[in-house]
Every structure is written in C-alpha cells, then in structure tokens.
PyMOL CGO cylinders between C-alpha atoms (Angstrom):
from pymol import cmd
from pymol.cgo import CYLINDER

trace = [
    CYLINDER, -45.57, -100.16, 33.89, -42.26, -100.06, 31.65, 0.3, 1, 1, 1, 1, 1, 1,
    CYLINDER, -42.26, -100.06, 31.65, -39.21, -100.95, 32.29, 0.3, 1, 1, 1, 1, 1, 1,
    CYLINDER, -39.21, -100.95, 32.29, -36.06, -99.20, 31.39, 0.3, 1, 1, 1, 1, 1, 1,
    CYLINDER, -36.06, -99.20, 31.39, -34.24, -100.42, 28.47, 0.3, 1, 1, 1, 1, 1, 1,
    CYLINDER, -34.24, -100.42, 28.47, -30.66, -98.61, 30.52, 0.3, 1, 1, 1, 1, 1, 1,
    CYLINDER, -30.66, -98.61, 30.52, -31.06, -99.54, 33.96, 0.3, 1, 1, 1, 1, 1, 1,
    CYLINDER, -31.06, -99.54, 33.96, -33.89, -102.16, 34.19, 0.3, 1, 1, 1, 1, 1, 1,
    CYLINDER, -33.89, -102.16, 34.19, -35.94, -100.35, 36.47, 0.3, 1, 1, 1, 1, 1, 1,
    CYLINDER, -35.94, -100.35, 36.47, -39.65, -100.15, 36.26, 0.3, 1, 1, 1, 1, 1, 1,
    CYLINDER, -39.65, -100.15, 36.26, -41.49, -96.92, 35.59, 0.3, 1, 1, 1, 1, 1, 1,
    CYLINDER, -41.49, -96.92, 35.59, -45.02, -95.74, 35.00, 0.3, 1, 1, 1, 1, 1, 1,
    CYLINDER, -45.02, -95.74, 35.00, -45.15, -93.44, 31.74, 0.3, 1, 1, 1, 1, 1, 1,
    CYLINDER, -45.15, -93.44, 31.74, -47.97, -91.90, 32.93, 0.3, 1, 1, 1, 1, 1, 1,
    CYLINDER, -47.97, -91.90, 32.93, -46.79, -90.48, 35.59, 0.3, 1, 1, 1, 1, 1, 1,
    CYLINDER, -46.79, -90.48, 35.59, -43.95, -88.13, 34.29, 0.3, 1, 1, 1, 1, 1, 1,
    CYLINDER, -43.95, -88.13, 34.29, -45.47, -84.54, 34.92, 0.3, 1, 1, 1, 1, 1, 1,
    CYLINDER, -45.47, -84.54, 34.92, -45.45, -81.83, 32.33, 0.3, 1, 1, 1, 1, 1, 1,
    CYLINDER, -45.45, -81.83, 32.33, -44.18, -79.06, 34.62, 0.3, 1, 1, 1, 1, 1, 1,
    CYLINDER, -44.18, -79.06, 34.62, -41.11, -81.48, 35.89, 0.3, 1, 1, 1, 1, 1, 1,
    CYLINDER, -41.11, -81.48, 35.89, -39.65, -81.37, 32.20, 0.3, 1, 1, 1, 1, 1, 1,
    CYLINDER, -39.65, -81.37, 32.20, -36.01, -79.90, 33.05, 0.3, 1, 1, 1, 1, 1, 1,
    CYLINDER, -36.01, -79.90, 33.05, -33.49, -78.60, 30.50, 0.3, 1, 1, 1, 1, 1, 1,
    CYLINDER, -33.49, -78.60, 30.50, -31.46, -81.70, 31.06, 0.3, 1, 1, 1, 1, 1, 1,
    CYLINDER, -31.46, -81.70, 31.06, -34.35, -84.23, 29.96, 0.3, 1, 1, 1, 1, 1, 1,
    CYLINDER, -34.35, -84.23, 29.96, -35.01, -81.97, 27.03, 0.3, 1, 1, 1, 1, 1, 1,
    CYLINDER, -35.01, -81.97, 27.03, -31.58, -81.92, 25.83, 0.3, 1, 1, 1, 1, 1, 1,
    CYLINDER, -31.58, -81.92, 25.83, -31.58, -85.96, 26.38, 0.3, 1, 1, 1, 1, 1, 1,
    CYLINDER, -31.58, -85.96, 26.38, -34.37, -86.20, 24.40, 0.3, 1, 1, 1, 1, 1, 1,
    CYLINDER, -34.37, -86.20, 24.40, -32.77, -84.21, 21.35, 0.3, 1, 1, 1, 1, 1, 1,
    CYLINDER, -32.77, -84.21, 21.35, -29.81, -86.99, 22.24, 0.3, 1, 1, 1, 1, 1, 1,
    CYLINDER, -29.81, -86.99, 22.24, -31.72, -89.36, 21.41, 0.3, 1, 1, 1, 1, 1, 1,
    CYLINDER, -31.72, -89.36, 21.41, -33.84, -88.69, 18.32, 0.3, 1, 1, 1, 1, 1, 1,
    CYLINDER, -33.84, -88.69, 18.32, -30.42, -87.51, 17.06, 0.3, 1, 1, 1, 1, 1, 1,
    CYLINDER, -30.42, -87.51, 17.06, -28.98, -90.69, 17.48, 0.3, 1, 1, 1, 1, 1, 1,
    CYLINDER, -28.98, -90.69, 17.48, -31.46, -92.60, 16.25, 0.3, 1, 1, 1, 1, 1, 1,
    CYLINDER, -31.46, -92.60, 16.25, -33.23, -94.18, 19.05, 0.3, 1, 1, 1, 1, 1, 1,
    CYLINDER, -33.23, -94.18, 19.05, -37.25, -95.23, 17.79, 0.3, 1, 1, 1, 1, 1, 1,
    CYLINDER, -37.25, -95.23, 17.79, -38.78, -94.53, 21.17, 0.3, 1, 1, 1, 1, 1, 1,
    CYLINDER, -38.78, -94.53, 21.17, -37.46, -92.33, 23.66, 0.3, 1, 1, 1, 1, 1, 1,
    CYLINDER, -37.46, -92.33, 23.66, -39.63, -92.99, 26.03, 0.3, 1, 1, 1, 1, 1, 1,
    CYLINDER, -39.63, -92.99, 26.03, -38.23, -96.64, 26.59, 0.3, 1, 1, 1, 1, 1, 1,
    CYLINDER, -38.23, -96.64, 26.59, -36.22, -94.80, 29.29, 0.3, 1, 1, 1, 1, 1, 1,
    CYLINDER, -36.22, -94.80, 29.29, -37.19, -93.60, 32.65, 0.3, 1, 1, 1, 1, 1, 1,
    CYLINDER, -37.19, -93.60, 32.65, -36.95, -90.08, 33.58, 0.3, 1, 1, 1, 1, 1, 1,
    CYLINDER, -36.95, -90.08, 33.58, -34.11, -90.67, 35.77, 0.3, 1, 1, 1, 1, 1, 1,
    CYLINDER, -34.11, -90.67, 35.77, -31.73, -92.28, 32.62, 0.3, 1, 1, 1, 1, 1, 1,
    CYLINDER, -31.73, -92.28, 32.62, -32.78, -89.49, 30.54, 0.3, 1, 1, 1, 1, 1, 1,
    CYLINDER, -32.78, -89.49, 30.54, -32.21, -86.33, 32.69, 0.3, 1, 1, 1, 1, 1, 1,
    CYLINDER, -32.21, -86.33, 32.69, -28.88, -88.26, 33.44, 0.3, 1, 1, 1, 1, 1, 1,
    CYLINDER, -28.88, -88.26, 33.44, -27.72, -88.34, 29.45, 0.3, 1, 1, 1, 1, 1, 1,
    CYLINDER, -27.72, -88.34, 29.45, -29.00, -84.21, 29.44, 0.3, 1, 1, 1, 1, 1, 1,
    CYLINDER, -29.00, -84.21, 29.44, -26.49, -84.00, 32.18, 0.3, 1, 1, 1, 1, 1, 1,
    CYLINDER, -26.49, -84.00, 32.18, -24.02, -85.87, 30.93, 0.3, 1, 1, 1, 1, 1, 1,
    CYLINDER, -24.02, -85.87, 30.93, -24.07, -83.59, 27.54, 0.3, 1, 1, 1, 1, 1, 1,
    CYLINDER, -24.07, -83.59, 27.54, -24.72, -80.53, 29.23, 0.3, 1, 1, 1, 1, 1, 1,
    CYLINDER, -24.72, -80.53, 29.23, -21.29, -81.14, 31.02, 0.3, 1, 1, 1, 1, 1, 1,
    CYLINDER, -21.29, -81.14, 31.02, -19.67, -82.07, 27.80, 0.3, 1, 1, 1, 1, 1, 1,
    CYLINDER, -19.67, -82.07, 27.80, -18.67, -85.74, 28.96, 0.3, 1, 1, 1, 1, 1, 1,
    CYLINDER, -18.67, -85.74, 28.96, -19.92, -89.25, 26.82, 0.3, 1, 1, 1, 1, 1, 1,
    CYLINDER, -19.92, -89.25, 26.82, -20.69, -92.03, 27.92, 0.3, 1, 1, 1, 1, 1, 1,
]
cmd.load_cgo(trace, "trace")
C-alpha cells in the first residue's frame, strides 16, 4: 500500500487496471513529468485523473 503524497489516502499500485487508463490520467501524467515530478505514481488514481481534468478544462490549481 501507498499513500498519496496530495490527499493522504492509501492506495494499492497494483491494482490500477490497464484498460481504466482515461484521457484525463494520461494527460495528468504528461502534467507531471512536465513539471518535474520524480515519480508519478506517488499519487492515486483519483488525484491524477483529477489534475487531467483540471487541464483538460483549462483551470490551475
């Protein structure tokens, strides 16, 4: 189990499915190597589909 360096919930790795990648978490995931970040998977899949979202709509947090 990890926990989530944004919202301090725990999360197992392991169990983020292939198929359930949406366009959201992939454009989070571009985020975030852009920015810098060493591991992006220090975040659950909820806080990164969220950030996708966020820049998919245009608004920063």
């Amino acid at each position: 189990m990890k926990t989530c360096k944004r919202c301090f919930r725990e999360f197992d790795e392991t169990d983020v499915d292939v198929v359930d990648v949406s366009p959201a978490t992939e454009l989070a995931d571009i985020f975030l190597r852009d920015i810098g970040v060493e591991d992006i998977n220090d975040l659950c899949p909820e806080c990164r589909e969220e950030l996708g979202v966020m820049n998919l709509l245009g608004f920063g947090e």
